[in-house]
C-alpha positions in Angstrom: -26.0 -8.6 15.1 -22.7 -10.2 15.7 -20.0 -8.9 13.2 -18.7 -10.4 10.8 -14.8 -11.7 10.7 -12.3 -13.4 9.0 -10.3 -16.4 10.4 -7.2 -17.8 9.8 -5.3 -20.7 10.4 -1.7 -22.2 8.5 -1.5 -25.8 7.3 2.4 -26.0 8.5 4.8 -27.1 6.6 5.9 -30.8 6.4 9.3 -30.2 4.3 8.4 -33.6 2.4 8.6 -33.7 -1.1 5.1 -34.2 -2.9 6.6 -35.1 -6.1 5.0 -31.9 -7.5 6.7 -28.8 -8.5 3.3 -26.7 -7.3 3.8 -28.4 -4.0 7.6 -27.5 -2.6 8.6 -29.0 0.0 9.7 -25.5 1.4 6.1 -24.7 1.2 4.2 -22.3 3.7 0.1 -22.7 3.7 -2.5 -20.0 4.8 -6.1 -20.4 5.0 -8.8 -17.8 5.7 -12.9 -18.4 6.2 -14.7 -15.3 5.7 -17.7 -15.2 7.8 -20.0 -12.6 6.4 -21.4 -10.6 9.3 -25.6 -11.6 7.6 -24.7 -15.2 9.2 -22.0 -14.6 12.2 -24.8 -15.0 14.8 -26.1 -18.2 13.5 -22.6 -19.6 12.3 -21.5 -18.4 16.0 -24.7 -20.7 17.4 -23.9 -23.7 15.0 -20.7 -23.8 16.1 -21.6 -23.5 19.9 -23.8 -26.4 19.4 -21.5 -28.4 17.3 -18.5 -28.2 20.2 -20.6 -28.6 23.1 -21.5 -31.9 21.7 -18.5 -33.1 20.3 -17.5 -32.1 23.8 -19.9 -34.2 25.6 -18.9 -37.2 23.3 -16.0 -37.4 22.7 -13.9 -35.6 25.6 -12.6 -32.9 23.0 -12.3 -28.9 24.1 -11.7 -28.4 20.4 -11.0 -29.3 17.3 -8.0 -29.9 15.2 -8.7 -32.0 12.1 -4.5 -33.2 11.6 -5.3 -34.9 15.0 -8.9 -36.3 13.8 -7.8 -37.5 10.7 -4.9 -38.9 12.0 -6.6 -40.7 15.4 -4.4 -38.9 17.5 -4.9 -37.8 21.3 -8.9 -37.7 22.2 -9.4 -39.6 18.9 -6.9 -42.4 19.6 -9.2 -45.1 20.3 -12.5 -43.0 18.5 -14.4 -45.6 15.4 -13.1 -44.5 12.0 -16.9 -43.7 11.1 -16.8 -41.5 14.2 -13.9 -39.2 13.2 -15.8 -38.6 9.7 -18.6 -38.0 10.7 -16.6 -35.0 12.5 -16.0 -33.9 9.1 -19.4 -34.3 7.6 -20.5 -31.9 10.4 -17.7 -29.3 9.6 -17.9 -29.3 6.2 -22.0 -29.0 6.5 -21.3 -25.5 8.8 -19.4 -23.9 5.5 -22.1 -25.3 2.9 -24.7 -24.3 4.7 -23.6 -20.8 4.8 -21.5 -20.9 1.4 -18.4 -19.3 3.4 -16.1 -17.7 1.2 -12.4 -19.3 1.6 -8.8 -17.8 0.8 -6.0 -20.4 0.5 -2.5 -19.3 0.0 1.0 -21.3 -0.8 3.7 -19.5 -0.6 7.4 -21.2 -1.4 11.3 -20.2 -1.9 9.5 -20.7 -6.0 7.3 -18.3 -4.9 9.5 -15.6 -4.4 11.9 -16.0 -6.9 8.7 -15.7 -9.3 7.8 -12.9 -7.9 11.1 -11.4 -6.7 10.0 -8.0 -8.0 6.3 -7.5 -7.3 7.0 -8.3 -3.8 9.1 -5.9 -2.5 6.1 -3.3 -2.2 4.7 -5.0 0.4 7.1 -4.2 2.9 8.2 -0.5 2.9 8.9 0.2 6.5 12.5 -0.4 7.6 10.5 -1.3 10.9 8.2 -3.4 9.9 8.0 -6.6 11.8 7.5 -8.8 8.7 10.1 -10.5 6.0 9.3 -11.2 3.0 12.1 -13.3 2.8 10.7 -15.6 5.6 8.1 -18.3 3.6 5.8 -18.2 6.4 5.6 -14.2 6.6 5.2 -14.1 2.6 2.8 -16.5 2.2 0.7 -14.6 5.1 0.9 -11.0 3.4 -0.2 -12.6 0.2 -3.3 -14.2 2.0 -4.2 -11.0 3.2 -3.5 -9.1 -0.8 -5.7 -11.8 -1.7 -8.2 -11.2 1.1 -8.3 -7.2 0.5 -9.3 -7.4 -3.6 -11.8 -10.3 -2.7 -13.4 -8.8 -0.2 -13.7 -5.8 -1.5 -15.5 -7.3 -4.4 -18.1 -8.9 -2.7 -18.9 -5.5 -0.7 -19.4 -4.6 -3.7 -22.4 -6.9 -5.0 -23.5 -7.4 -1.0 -22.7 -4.6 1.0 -25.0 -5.8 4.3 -23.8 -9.1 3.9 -19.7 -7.6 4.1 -19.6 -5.1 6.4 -16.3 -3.2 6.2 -13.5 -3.3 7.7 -13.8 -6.8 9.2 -11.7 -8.1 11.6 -8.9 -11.2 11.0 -8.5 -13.2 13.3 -5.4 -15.3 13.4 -4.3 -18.8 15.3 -1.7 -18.1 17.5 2.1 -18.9 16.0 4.0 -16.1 14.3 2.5 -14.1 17.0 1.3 -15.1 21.0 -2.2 -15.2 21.8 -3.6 -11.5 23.1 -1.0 -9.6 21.0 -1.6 -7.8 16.9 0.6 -7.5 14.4 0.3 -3.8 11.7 -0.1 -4.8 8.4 1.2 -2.8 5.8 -2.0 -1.9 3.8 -5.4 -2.9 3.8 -7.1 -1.3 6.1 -10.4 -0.6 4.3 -10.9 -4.1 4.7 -9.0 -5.4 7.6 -10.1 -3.3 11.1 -7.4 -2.0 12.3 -5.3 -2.5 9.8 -3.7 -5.1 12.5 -3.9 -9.1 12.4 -4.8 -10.2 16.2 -3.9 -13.5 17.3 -6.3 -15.7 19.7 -6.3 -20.1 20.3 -8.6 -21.9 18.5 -10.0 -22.9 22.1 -10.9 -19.0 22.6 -12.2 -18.2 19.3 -13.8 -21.2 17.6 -14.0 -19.5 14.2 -10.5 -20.6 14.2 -11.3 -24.0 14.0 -13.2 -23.5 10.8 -10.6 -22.1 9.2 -7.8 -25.1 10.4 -10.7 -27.6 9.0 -10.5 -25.7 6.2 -6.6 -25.4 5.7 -6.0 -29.0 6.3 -8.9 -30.2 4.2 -7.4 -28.3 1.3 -4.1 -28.9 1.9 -4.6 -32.4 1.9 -6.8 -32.7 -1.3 -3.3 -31.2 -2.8 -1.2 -33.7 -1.5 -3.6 -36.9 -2.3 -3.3 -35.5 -6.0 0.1 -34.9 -6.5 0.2 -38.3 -5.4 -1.8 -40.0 -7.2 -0.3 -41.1 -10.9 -2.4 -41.4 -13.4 -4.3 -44.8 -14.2 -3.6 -46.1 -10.9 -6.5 -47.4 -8.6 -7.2 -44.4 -6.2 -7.0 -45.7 -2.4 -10.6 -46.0 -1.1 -9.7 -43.9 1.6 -8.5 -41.1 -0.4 -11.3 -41.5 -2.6 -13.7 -41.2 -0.3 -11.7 -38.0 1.7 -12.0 -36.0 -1.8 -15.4 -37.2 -2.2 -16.4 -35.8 1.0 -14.8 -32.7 1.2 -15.3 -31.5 -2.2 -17.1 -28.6 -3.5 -15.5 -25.4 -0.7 -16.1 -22.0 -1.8 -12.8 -21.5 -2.4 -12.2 -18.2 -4.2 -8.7 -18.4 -5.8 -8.2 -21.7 -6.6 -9.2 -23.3 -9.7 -12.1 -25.6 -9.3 -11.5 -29.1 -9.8 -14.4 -31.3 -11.3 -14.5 -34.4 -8.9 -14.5 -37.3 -11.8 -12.4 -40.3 -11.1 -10.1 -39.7 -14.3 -9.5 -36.2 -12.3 -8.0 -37.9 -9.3 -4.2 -37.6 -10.8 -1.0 -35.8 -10.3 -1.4 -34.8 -14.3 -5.3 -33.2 -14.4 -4.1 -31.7 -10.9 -0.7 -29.9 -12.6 -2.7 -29.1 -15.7 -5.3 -27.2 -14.0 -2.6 -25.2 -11.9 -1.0 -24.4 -15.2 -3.8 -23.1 -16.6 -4.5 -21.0 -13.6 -1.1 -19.4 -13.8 -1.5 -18.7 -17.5 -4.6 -16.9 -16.2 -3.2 -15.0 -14.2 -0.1 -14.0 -15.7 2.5 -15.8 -14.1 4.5 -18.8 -15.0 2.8 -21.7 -15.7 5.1 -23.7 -13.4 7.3 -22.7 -10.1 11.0 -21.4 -11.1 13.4 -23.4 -9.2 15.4 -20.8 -7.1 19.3 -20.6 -8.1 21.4 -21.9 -5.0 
């Protein structure tokens, strides 16, 4: 049986302001895809299958769905239909298999909101991460977040979620080959390290940047989009398409037309906060 793991990839930060107060521009995204290890082998095989023949077609060695999207590189002079279809594929792999998907924002908001819950994450004076640094936050959140979920579905499917699982992470904060400690979670997280590979070594990776950009740009096509304005057919048709992730700590967002709005998209984040006990919008850090 080939075991089970968690990837992760980071939607980067554009520093352009969305309009939104949930999406800052000093925002920092993570995205994990847990692969249970009852479906590694045959997610491992689809995805074999699914590179070798974008591979054969289209010249690429892998995938990253900024470039795709975008029509960049390999994809320059590849048919609109083409470069969807890309998609279609990707997005069949995690509905197929129902993967289970962690995305995190974290923000200067962020940690003024949660200035003094935070600090626990981080005891050791030589620890190499900073909760101070957006990126570094947003990652040790992911991986709170990944640690209570997965422990949960242990829980109701134990030989689905083997434990601990490894997390694998795209190379950036770290080089490829080397591991990071984390702080906590090791009943969950082998090791209690995060290792970091390329999405060219460890395709799983490349799940999780379909996933991470997907999301991240369903965000940013709402916070957008004003309410009672015509939706652009191409954004329509991206939210159409890539609706319906198994996305474990984000509020689920009906897709109806009257949905596709800055307003339905803030209201349902408020409500989610309230839920959770947190402010129902970001505080504006003091300068």
């Amino acid at each position: 049986m080939v075991r089970g793991c968690i990837y992760v990839d980071d939607a980067g930060n554009p520093g352009a302001e969305s309009g939104s107060d949930f999406l800052s521009s000093s925002r920092k995204s993570w995205t994990a895809v847990i692969v249970p290890s009852s479906v590694a082998g045959a997610v491992e095989a689809g995805m074999g299958i699914f590179l070798k023949g974008v591979k054969g077609e289209f010249g690429a060695s892998e995938l990253h769905f900024t470039d795709i999207y975008s029509g960049r590189g390999v994809w320059e002079d590849v048919a609109i239909i083409k470069r969807i279809e890309i998609f279609d594929l990707m997005k069949g792999i995690l509905d197929s298999f129902s993967l289970p998907i962690i995305h995190q924002t974290a923000s200067e908001e962020t940690l003024h909101d949660h200035e003094r819950v935070l600090s626990h994450l981080v005891k050791s004076p030589n620890s190499r991460w900073d909760i101070k640094n957006v990126s570094h936050l947003g990652f040790l959140l992911l991986c709170s977040n990944l640690y209570r979920y997965i422990a949960e579905l242990h829980k109701q499917e134990p030989k689905d979620f083997i434990l601990p699982m490894p997390l694998i992470v795209d190379e950036g904060i770290a080089k490829e080959g080397s591991s990071i400690d984390l702080p906590n979670w090791g009943s969950v997280i082998a090791g209690q390290k995060a290792l970091f590979s390329t999405s060219k070594d460890t395709p799983g990776i490349q799940i999780a940047d379909f996933a991470s950009f997907t999301i991240s740009r369903t965000q940013w096509i709402l916070a957008q989009q004003k309410i009672g304005r015509p939706v652009k057919r191409g954004n329509h048709e991206f939210l159409k398409m890539t609706s319906g992730l198994n996305i474990l700590n984000l509020p689920m967002l009906p897709f109806w037309p009257n949905n596709i709005s800055k307003e339905a998209y803030e209201s349902t984040l408020e409500e989610d906060g309230r839920m959770k006990g947190l402010p129902s919008r970001p505080s504006r850090p003091k300068r």
